[in-house]
mmCIF file of the N, C-alpha and C atoms, coordinates in Angstrom:
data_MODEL
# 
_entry.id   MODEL 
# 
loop_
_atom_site.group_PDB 
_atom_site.id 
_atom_site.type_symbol 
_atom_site.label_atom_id 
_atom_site.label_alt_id 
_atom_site.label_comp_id 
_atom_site.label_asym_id 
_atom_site.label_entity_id 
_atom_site.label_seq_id 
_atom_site.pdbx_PDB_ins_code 
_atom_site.Cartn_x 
_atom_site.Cartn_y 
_atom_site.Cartn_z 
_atom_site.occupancy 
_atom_site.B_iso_or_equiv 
_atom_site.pdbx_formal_charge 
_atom_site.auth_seq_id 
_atom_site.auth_comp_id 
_atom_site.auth_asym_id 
_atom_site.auth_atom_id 
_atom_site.pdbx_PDB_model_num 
ATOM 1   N N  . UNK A 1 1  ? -34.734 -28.322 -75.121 1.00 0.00 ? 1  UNK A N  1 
ATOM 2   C CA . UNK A 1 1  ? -35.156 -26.980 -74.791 1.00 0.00 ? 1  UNK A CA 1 
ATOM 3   C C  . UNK A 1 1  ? -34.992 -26.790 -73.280 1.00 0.00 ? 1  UNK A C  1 
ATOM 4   N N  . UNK A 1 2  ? -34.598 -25.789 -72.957 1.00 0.00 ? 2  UNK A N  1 
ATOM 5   C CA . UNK A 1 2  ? -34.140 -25.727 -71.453 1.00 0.00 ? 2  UNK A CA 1 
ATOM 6   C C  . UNK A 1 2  ? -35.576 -25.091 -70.779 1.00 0.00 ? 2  UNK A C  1 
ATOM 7   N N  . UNK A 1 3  ? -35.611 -25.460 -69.383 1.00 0.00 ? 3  UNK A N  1 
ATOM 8   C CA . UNK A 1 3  ? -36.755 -24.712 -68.787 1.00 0.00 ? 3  UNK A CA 1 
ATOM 9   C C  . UNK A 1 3  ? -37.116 -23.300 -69.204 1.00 0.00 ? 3  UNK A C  1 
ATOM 10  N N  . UNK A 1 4  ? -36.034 -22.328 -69.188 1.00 0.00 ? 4  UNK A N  1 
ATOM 11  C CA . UNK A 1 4  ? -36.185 -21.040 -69.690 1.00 0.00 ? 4  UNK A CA 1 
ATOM 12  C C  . UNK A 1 4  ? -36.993 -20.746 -70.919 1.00 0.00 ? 4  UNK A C  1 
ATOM 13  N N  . UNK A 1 5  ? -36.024 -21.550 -71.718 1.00 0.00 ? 5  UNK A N  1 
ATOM 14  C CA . UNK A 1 5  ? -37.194 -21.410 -73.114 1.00 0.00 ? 5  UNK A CA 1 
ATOM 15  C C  . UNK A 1 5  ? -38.580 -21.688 -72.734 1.00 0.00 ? 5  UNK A C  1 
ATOM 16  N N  . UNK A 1 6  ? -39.002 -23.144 -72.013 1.00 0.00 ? 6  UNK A N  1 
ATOM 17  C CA . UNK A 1 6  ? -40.009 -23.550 -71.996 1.00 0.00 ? 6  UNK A CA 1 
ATOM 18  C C  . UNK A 1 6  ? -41.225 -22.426 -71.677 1.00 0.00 ? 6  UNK A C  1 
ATOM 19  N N  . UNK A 1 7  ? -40.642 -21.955 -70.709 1.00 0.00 ? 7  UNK A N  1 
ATOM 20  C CA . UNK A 1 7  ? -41.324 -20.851 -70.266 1.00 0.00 ? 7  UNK A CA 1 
ATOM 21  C C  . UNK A 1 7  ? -41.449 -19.457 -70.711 1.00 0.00 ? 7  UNK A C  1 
ATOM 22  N N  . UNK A 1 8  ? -40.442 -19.396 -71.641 1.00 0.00 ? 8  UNK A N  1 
ATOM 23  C CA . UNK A 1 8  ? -40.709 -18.018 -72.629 1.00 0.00 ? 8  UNK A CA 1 
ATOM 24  C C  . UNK A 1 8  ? -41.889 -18.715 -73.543 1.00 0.00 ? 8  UNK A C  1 
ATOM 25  N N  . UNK A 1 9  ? -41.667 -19.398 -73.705 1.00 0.00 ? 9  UNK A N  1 
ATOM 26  C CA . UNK A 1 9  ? -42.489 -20.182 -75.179 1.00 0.00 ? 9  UNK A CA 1 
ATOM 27  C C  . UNK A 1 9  ? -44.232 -20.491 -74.034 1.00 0.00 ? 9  UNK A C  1 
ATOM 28  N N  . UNK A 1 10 ? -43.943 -20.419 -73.219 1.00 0.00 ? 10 UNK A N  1 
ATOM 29  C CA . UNK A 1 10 ? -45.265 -20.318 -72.893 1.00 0.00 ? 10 UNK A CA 1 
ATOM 30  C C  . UNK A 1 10 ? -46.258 -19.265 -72.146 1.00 0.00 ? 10 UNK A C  1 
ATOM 31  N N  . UNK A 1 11 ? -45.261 -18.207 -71.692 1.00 0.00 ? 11 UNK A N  1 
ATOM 32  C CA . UNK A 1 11 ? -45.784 -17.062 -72.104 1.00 0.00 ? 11 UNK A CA 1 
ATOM 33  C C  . UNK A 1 11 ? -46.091 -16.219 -73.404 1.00 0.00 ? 11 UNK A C  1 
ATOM 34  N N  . UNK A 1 12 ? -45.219 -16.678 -74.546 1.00 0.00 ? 12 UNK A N  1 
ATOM 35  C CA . UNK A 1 12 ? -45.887 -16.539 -75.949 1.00 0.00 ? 12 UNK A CA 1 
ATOM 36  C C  . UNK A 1 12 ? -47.414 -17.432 -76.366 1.00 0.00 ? 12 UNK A C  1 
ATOM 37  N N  . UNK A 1 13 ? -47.194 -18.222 -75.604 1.00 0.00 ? 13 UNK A N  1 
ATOM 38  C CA . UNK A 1 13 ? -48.483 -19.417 -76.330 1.00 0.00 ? 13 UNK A CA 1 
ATOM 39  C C  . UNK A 1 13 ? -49.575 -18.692 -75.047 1.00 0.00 ? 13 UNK A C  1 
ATOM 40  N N  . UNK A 1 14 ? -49.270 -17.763 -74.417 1.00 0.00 ? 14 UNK A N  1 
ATOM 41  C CA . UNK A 1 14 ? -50.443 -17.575 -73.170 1.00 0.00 ? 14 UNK A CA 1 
ATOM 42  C C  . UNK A 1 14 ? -50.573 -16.185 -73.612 1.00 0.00 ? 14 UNK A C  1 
ATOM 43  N N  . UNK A 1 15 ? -50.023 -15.646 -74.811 1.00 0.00 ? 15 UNK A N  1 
ATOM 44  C CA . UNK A 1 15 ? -50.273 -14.305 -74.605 1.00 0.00 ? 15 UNK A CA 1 
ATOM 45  C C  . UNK A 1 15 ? -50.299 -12.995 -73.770 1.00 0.00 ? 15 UNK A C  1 
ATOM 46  N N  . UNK A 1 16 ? -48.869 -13.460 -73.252 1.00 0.00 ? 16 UNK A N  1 
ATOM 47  C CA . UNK A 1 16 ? -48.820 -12.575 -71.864 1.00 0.00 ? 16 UNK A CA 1 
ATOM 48  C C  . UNK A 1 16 ? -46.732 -12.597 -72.225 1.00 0.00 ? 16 UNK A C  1 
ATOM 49  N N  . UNK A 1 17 ? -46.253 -10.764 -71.742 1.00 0.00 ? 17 UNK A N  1 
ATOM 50  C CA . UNK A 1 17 ? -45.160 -10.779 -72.213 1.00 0.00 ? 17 UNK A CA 1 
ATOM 51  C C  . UNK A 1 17 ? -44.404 -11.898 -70.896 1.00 0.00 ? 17 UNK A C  1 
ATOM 52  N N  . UNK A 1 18 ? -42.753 -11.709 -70.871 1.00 0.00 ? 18 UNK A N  1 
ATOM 53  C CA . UNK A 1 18 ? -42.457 -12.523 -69.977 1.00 0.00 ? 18 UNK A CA 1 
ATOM 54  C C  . UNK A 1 18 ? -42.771 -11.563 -67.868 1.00 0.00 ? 18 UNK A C  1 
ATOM 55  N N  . UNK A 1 19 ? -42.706 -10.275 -68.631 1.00 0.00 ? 19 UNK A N  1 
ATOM 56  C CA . UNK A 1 19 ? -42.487 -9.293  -67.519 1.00 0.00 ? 19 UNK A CA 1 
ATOM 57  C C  . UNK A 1 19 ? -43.980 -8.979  -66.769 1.00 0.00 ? 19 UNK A C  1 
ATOM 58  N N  . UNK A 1 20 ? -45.106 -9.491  -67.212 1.00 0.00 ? 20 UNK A N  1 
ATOM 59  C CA . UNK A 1 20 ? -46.428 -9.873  -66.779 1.00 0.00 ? 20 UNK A CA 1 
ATOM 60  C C  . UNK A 1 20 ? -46.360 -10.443 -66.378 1.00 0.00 ? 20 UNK A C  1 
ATOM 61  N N  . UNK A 1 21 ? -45.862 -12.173 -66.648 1.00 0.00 ? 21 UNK A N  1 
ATOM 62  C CA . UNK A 1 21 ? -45.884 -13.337 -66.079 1.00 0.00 ? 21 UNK A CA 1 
ATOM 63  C C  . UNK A 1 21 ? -45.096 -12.574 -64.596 1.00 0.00 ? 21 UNK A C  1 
ATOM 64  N N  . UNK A 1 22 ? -44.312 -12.279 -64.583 1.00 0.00 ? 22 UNK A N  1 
ATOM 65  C CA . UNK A 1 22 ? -43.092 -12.047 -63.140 1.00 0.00 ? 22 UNK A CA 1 
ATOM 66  C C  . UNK A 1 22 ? -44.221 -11.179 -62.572 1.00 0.00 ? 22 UNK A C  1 
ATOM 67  N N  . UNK A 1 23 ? -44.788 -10.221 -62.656 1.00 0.00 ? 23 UNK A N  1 
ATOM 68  C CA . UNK A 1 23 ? -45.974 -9.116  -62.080 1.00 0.00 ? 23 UNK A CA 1 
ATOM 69  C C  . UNK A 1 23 ? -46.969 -10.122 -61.268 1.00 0.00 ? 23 UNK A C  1 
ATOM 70  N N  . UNK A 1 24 ? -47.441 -11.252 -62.964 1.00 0.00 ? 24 UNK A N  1 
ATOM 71  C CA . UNK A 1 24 ? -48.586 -12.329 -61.613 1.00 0.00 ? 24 UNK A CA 1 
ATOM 72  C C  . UNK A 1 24 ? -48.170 -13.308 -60.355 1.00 0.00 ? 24 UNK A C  1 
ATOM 73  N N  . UNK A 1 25 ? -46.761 -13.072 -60.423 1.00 0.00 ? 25 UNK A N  1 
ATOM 74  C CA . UNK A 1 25 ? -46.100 -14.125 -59.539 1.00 0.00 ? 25 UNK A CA 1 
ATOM 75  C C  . UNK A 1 25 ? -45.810 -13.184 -58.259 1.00 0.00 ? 25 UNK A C  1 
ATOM 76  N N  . UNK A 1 26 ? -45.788 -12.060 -58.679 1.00 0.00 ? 26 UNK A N  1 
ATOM 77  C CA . UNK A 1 26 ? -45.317 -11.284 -57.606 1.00 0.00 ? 26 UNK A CA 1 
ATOM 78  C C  . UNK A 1 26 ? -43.863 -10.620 -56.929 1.00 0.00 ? 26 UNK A C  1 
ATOM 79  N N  . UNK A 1 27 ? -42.956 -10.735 -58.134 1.00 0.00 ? 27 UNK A N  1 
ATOM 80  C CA . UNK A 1 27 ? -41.618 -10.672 -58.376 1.00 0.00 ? 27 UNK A CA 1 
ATOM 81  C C  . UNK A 1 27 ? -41.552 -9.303  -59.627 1.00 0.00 ? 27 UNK A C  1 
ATOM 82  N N  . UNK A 1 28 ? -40.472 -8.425  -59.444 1.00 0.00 ? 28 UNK A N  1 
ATOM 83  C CA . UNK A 1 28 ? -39.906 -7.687  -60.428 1.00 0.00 ? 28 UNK A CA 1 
ATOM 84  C C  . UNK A 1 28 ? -39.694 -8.593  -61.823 1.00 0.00 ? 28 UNK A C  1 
ATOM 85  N N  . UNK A 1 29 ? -39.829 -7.834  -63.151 1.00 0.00 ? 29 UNK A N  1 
ATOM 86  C CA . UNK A 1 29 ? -39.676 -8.410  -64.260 1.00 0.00 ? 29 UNK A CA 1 
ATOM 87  C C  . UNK A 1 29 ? -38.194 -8.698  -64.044 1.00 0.00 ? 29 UNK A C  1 
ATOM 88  N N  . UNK A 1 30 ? -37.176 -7.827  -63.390 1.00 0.00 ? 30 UNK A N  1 
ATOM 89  C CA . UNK A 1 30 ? -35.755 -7.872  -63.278 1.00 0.00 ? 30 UNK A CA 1 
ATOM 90  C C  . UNK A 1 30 ? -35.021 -9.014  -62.625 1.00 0.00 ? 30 UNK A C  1 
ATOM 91  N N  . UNK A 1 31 ? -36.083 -9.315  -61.169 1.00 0.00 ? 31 UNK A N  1 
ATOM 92  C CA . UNK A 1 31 ? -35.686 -10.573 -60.767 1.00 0.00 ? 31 UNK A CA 1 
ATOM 93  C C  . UNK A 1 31 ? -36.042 -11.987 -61.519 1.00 0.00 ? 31 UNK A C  1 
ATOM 94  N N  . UNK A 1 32 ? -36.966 -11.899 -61.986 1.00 0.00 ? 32 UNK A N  1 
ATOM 95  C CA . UNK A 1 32 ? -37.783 -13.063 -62.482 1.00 0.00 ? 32 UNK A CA 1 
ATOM 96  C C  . UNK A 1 32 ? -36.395 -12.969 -63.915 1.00 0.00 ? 32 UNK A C  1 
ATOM 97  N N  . UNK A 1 33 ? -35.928 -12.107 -64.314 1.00 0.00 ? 33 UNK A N  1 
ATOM 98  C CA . UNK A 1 33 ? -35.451 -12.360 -65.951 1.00 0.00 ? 33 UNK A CA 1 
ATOM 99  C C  . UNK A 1 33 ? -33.690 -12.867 -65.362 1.00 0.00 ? 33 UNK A C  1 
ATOM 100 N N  . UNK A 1 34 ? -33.652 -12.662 -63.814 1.00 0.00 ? 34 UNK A N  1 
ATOM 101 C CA . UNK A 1 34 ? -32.260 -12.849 -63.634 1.00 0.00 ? 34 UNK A CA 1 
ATOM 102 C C  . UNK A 1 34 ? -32.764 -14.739 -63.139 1.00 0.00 ? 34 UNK A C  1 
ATOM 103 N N  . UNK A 1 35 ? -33.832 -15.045 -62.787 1.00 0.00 ? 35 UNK A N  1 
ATOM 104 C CA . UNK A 1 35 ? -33.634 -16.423 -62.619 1.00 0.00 ? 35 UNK A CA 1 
ATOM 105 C C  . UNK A 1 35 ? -33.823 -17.346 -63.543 1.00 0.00 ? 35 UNK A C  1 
ATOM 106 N N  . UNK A 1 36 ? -34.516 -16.495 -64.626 1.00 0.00 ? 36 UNK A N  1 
ATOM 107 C CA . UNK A 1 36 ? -34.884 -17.381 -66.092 1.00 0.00 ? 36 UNK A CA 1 
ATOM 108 C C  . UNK A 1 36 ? -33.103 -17.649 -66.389 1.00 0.00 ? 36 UNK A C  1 
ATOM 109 N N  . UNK A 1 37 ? -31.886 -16.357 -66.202 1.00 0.00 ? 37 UNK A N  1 
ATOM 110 C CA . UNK A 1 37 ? -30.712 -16.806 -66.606 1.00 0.00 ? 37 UNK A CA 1 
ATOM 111 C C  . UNK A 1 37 ? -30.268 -17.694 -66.173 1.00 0.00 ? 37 UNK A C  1 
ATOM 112 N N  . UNK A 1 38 ? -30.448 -17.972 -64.494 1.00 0.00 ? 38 UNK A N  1 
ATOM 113 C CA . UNK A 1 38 ? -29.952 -18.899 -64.078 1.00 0.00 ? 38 UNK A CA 1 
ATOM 114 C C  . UNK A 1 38 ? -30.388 -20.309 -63.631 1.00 0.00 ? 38 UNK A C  1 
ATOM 115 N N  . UNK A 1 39 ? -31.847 -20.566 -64.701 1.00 0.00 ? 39 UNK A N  1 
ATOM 116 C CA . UNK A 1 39 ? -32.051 -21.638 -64.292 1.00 0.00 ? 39 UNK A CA 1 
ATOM 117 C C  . UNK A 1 39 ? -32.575 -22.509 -63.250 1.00 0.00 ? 39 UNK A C  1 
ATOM 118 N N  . UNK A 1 40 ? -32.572 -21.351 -62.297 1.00 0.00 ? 40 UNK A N  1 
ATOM 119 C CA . UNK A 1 40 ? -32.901 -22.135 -61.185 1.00 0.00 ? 40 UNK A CA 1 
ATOM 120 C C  . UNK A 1 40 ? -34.129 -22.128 -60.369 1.00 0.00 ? 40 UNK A C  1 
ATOM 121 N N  . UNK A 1 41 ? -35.094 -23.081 -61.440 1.00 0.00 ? 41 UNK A N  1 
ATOM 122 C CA . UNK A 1 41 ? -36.648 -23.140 -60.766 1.00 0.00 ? 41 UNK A CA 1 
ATOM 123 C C  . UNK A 1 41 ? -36.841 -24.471 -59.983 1.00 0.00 ? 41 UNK A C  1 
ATOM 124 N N  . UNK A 1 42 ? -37.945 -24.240 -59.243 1.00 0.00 ? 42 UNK A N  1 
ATOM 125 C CA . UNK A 1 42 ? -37.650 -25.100 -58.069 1.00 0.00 ? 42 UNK A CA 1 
ATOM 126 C C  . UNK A 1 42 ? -39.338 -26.289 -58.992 1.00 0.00 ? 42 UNK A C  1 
ATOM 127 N N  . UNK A 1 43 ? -39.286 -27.092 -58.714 1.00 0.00 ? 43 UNK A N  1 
ATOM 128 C CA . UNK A 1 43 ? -40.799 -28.126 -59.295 1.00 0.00 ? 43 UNK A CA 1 
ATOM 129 C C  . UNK A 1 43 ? -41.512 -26.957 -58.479 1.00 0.00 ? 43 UNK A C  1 
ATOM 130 N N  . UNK A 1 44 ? -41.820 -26.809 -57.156 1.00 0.00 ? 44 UNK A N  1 
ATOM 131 C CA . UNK A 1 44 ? -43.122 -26.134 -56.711 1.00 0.00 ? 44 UNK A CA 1 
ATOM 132 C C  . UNK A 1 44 ? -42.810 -24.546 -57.816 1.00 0.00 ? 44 UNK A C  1 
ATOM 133 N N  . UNK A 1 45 ? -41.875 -23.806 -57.910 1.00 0.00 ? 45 UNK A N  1 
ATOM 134 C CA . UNK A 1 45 ? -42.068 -22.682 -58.838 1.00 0.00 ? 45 UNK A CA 1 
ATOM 135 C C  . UNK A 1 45 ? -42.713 -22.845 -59.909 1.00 0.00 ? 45 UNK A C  1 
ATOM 136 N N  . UNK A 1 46 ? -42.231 -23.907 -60.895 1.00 0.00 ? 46 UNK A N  1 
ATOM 137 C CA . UNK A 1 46 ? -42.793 -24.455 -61.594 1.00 0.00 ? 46 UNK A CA 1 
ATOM 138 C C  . UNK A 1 46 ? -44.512 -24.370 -62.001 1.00 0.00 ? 46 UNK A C  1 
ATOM 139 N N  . UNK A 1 47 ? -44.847 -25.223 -61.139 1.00 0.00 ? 47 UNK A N  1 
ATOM 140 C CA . UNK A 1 47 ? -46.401 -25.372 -60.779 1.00 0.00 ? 47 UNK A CA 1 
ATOM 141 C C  . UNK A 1 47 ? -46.921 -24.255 -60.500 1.00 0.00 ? 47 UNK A C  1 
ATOM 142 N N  . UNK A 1 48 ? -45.980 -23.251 -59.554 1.00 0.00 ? 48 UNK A N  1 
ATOM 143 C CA . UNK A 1 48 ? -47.033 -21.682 -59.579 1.00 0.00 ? 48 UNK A CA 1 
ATOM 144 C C  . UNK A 1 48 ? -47.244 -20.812 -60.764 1.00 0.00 ? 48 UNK A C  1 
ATOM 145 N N  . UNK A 1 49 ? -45.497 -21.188 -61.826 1.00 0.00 ? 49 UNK A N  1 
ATOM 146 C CA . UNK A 1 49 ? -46.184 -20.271 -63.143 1.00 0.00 ? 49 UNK A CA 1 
ATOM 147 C C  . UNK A 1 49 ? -47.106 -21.075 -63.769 1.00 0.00 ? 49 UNK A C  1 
ATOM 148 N N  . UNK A 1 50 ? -47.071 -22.298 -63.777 1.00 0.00 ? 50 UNK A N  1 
ATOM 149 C CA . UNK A 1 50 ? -48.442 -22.985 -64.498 1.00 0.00 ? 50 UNK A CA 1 
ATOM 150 C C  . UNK A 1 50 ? -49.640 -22.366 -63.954 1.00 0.00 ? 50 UNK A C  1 
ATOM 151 N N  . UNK A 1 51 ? -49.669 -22.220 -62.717 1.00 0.00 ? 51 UNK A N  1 
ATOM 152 C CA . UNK A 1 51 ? -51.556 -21.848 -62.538 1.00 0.00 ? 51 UNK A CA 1 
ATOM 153 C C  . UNK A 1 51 ? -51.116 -20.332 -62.936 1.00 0.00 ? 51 UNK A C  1 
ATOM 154 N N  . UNK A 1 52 ? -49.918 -19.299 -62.872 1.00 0.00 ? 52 UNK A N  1 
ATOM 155 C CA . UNK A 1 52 ? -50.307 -18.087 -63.358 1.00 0.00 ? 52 UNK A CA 1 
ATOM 156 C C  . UNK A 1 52 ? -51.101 -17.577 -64.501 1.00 0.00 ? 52 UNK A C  1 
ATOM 157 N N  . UNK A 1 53 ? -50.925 -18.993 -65.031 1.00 0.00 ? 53 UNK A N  1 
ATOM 158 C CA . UNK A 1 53 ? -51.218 -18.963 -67.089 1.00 0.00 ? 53 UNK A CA 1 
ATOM 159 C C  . UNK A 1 53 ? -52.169 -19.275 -66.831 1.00 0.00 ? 53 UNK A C  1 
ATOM 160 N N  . UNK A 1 54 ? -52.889 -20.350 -66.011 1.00 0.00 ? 54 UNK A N  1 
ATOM 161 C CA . UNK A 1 54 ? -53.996 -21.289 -66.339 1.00 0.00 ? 54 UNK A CA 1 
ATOM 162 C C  . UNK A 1 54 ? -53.637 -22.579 -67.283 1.00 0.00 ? 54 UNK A C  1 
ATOM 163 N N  . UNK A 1 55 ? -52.301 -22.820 -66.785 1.00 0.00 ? 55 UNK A N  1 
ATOM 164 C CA . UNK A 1 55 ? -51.825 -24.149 -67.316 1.00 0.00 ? 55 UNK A CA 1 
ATOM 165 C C  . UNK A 1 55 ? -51.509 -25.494 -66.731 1.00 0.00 ? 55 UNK A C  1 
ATOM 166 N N  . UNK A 1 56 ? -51.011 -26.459 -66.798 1.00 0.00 ? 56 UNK A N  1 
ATOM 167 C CA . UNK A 1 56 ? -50.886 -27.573 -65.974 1.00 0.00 ? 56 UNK A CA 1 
ATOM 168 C C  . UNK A 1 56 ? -49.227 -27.646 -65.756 1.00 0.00 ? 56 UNK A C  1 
ATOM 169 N N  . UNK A 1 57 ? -48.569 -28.069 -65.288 1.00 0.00 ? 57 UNK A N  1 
ATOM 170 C CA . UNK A 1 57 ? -47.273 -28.339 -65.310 1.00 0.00 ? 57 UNK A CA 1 
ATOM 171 C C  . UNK A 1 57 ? -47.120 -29.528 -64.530 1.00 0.00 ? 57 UNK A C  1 
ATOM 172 N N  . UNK A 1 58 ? -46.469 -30.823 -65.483 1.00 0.00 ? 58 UNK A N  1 
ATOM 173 C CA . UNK A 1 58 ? -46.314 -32.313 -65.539 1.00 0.00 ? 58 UNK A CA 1 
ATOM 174 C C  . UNK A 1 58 ? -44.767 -32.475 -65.721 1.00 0.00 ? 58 UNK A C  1 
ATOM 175 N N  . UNK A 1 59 ? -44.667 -33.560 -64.888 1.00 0.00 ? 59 UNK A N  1 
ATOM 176 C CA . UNK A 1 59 ? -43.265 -34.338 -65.298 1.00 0.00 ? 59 UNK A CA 1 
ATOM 177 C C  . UNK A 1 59 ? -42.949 -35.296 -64.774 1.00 0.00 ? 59 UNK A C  1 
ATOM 178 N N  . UNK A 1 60 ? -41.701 -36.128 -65.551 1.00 0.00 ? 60 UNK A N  1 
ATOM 179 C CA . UNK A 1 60 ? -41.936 -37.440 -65.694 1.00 0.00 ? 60 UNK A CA 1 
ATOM 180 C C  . UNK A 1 60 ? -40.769 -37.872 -66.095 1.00 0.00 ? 60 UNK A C  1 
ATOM 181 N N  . UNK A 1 61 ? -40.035 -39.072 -66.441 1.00 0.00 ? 61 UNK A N  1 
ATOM 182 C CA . UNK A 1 61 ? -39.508 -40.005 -66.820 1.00 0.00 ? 61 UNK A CA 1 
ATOM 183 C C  . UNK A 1 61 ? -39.956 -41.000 -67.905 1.00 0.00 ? 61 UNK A C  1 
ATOM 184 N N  . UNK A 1 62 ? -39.758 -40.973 -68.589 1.00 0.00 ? 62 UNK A N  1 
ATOM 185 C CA . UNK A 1 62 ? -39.961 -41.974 -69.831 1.00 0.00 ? 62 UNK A CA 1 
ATOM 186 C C  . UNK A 1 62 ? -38.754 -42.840 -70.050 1.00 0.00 ? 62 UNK A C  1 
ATOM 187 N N  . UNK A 1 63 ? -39.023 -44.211 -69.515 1.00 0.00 ? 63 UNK A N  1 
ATOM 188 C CA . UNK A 1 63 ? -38.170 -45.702 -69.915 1.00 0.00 ? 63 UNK A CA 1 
ATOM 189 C C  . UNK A 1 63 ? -38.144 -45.690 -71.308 1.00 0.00 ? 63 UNK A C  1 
ATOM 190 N N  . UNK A 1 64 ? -36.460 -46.356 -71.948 1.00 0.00 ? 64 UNK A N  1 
ATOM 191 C CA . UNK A 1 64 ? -36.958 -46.377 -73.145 1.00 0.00 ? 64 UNK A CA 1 
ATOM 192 C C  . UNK A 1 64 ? -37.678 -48.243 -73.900 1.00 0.00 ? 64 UNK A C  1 
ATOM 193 N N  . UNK A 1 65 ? -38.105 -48.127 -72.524 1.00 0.00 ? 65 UNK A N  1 
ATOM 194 C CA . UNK A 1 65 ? -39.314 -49.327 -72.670 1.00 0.00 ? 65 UNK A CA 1 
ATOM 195 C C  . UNK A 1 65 ? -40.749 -48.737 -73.036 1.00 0.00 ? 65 UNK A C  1 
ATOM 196 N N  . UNK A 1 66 ? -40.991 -47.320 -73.064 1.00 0.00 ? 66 UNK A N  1 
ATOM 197 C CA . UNK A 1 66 ? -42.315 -46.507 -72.533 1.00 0.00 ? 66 UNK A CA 1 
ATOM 198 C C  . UNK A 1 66 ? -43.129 -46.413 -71.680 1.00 0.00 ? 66 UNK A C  1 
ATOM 199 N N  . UNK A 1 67 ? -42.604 -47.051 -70.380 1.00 0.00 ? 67 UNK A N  1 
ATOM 200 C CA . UNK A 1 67 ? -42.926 -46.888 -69.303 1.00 0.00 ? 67 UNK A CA 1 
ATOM 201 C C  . UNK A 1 67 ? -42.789 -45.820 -69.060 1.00 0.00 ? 67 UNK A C  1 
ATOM 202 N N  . UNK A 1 68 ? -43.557 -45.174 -68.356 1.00 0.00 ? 68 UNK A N  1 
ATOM 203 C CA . UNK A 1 68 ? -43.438 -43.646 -66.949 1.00 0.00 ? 68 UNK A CA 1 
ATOM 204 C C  . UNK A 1 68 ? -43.774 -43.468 -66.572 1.00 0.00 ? 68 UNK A C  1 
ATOM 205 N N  . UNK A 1 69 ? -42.597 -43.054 -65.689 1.00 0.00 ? 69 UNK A N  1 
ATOM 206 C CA . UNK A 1 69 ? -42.086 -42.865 -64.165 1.00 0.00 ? 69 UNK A CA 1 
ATOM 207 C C  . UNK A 1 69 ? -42.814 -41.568 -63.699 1.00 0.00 ? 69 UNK A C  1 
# 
């Protein structure tokens, strides 16, 4: 699942459309829907739509020993 989805799918699971989420961030729904095309979120962006929701945003590496990184 690509970041984009991730983040449509969690403005569905937050109950909030995607063009709200871009409103609490402080961005046009227009800009925010042109960077969902292109992919290009930064880890700190990341982490700011997580607290927009009231969510956590984690990541990681998983060895396929089950170690992680």
């Amino acid at each position: 699942m690509t970041i984009s989805e991730q983040i449509k799918v969690l403005c569905v699971r937050s109950n909030i459309s995607v063009a709200e989420l871009a409103r609490r961030l402080g961005t046009s729904p227009q800009a925010f829907n042109a960077k969902l095309k292109r992919e290009s979120f930064t880890i700190e962006e990341l982490e700011i739509i997580a607290d927009a929701v009231n969510a956590k945003f984690s990541r990681s590496f998983e060895l396929m020993s089950g170690d992680i990184v």
